[in-house]
Backbone bond lengths (Angstrom), bond angles and torsions (degrees), N, CA, C in turn:
res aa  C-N    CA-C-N  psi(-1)  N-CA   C-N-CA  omega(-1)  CA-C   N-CA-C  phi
1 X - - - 1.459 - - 1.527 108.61 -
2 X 1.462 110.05 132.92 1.658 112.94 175.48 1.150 95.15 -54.11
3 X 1.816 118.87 163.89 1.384 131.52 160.46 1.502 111.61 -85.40
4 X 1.313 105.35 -28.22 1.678 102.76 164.89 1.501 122.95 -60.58
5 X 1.224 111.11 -30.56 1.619 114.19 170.10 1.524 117.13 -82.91
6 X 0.956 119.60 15.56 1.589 114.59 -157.82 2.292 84.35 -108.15
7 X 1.325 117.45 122.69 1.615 97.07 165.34 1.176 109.96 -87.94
8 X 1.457 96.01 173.70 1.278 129.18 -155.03 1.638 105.03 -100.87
9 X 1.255 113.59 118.10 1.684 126.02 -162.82 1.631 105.00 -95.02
10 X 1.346 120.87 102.96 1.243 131.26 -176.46 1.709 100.00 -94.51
11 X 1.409 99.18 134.79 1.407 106.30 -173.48 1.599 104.28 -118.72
12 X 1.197 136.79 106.67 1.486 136.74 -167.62 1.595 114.16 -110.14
13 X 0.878 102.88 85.56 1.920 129.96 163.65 2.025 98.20 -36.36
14 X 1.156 122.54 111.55 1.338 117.88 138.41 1.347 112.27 -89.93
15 X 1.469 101.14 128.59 1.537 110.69 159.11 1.251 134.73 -111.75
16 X 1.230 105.04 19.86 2.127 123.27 170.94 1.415 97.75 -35.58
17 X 1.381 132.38 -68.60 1.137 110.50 161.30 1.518 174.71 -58.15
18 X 1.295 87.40 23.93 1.363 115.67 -154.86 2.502 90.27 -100.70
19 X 0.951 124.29 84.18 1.404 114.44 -163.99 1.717 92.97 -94.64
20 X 1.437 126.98 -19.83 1.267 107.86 169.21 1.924 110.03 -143.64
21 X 1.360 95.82 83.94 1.565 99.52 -158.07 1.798 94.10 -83.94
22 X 1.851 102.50 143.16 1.588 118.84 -179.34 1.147 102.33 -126.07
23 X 1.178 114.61 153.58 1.732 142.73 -172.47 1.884 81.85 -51.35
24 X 0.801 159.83 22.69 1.669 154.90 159.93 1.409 83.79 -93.72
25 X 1.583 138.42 -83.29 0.982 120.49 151.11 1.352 137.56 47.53
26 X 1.502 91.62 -119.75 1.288 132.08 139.10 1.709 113.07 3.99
27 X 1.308 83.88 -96.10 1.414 98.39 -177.34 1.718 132.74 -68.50
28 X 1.459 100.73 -16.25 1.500 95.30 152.42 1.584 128.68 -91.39
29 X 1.340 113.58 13.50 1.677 129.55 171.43 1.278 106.66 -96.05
30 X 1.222 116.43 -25.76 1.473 138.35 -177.38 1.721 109.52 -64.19
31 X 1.225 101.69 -53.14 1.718 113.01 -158.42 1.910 82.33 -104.35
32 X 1.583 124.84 -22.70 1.686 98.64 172.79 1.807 94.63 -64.70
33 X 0.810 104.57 -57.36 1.587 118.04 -159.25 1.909 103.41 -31.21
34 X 1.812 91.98 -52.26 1.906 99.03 178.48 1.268 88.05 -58.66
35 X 1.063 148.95 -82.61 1.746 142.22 -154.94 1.034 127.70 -49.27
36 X 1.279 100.45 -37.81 2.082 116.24 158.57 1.838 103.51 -52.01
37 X 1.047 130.37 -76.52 1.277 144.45 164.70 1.518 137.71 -13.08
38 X 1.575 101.86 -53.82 1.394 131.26 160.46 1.410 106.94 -69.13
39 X 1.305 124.13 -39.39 1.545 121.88 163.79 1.238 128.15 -78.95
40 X 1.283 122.35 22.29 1.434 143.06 -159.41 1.711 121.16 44.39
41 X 1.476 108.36 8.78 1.790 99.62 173.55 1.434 92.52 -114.75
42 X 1.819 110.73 -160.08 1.324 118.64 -129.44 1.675 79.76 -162.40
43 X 1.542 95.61 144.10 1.790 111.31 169.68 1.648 104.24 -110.12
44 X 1.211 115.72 117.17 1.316 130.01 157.01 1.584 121.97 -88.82
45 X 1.545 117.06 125.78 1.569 121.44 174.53 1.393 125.58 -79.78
46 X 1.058 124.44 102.97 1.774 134.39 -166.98 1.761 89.53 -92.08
47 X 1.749 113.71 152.90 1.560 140.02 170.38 1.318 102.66 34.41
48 X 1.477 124.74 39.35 1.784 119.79 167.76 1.727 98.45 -66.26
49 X 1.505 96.54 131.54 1.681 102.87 170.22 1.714 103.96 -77.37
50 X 1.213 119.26 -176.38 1.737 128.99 -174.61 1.443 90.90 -72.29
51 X 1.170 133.61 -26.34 1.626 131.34 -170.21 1.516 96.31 -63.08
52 X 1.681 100.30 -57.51 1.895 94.63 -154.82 1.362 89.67 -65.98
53 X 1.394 124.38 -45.97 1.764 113.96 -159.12 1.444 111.85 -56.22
54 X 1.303 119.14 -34.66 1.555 125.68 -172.49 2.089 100.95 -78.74
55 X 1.199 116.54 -17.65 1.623 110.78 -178.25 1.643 87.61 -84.14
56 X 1.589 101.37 -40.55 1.989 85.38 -168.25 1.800 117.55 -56.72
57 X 1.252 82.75 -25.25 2.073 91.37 -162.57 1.787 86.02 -83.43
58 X 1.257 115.52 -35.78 1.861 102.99 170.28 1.232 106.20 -39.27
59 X 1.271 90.75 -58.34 2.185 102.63 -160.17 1.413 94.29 -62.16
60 X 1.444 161.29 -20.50 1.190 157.12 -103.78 1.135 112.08 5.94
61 X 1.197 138.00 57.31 1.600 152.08 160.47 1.228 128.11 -93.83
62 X 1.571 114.47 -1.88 1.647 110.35 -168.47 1.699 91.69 -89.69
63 X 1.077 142.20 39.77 1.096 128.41 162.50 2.022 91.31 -129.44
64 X 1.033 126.08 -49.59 1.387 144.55 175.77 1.792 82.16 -36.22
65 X 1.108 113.03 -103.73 1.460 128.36 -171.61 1.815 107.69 -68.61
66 X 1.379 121.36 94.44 1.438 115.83 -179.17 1.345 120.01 -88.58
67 X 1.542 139.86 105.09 1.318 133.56 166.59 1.381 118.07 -35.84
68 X 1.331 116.35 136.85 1.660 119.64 157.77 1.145 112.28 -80.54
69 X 1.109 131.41 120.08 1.071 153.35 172.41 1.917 114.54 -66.94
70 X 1.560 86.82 -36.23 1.388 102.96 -176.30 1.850 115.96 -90.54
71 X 1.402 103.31 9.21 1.402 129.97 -157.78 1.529 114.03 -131.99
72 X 1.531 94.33 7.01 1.454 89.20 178.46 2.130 115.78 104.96
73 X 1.549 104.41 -0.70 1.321 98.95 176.85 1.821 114.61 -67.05
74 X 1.153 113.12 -64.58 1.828 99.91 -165.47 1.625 99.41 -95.62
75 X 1.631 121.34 -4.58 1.361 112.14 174.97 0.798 114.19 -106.84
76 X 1.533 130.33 70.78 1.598 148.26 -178.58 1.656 81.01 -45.01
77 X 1.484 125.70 154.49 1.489 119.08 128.24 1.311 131.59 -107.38
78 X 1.128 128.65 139.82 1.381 121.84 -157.52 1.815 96.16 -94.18
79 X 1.573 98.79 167.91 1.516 100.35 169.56 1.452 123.36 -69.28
80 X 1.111 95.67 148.73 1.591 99.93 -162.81 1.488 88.18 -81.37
81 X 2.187 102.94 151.03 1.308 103.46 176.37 1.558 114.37 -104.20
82 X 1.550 121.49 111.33 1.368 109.10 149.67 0.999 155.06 12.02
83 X 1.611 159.27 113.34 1.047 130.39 174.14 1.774 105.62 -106.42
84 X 1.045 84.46 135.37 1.921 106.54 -174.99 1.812 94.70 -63.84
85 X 1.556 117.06 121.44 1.100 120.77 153.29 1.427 120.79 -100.55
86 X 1.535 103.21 132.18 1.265 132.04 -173.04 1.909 100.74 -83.77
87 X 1.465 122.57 111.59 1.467 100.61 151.01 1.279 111.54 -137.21
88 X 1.438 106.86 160.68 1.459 112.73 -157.18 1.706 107.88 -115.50
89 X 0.883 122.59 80.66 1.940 142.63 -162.80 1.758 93.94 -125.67
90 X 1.892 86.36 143.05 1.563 82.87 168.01 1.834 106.09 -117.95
91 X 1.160 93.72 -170.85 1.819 75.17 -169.34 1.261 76.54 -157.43
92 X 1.663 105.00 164.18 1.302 119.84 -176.17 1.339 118.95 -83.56
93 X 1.163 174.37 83.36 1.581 156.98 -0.80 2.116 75.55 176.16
94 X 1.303 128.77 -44.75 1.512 141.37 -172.39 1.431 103.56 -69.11
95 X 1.851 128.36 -28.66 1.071 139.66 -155.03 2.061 99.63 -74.28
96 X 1.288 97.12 149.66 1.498 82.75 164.26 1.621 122.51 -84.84
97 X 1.612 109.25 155.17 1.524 89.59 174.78 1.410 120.00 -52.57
98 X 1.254 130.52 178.71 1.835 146.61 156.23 1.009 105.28 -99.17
């Protein structure tokens, strides 16, 4: 099989969970990414907050490891807010709660 015909296996890391990410981190995205590479695909970073992106560009990695942008990098979405319903019922004080 040509290597030109063969695709290219994108591997996409969410890190939404990541609330206090360290160069450990770091550095194991680092060495998936070489192994991704050597196998001819590629690790992409999905929902990095400004924290992780600013540790990657420390490490000089924000080019190594590239956020999607289109995946959720600078347009975190936040949880949507509720609206509190108000109702106004009286109830018998004997009733059990609901």
């Amino acid at each position: 099989m040509d290597p030109e015909e063969v695709e290219r296996v994108v591997l996409v890391v969410d890190v939404d969970c990541m609330t206090r990410p360290d160069l450990a981190v770091i550095d194991a995205l680092a060495r998936l990414q070489l192994a991704a590479r050597r196998l001819g695909g590629t690790v992409r970073i999905r929902t990095a907050s400004k924290e992780f992106e600013g540790l990657l560009a420390f490490a000089g990695l924000g080019d190594v490891l590239p956020v999607c942008p289109e995946l959720g990098g600078e347009g975190r979405r936040e949880a949507e807010q509720r609206e509190q319903l108000l109702v106004d019922e009286e109830r018998d004080a004997a009733d059990p709660p609901v």
